[in-house]
C-alpha positions in Angstrom: 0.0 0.0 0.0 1.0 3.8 -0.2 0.9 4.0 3.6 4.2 1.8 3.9 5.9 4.2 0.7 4.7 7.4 2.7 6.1 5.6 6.4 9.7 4.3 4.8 10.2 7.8 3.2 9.1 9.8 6.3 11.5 7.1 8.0 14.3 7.9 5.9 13.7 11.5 5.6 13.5 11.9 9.6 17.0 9.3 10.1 19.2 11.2 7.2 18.1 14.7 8.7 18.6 13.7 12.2 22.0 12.2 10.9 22.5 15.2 9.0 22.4 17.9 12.2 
């Protein structure tokens, strides 16, 4: 389903920001 595209990129997003700061 789109749900577990949306979560994995809001997953990813949130991890290589946080990684990022």
């Amino acid at each position: 389903m789109l749900d577990q595209e949306l979560a994995g990129a809001y997953f990813t997003s949130s991890f290589h920001i946080l990684h990022s700061s």
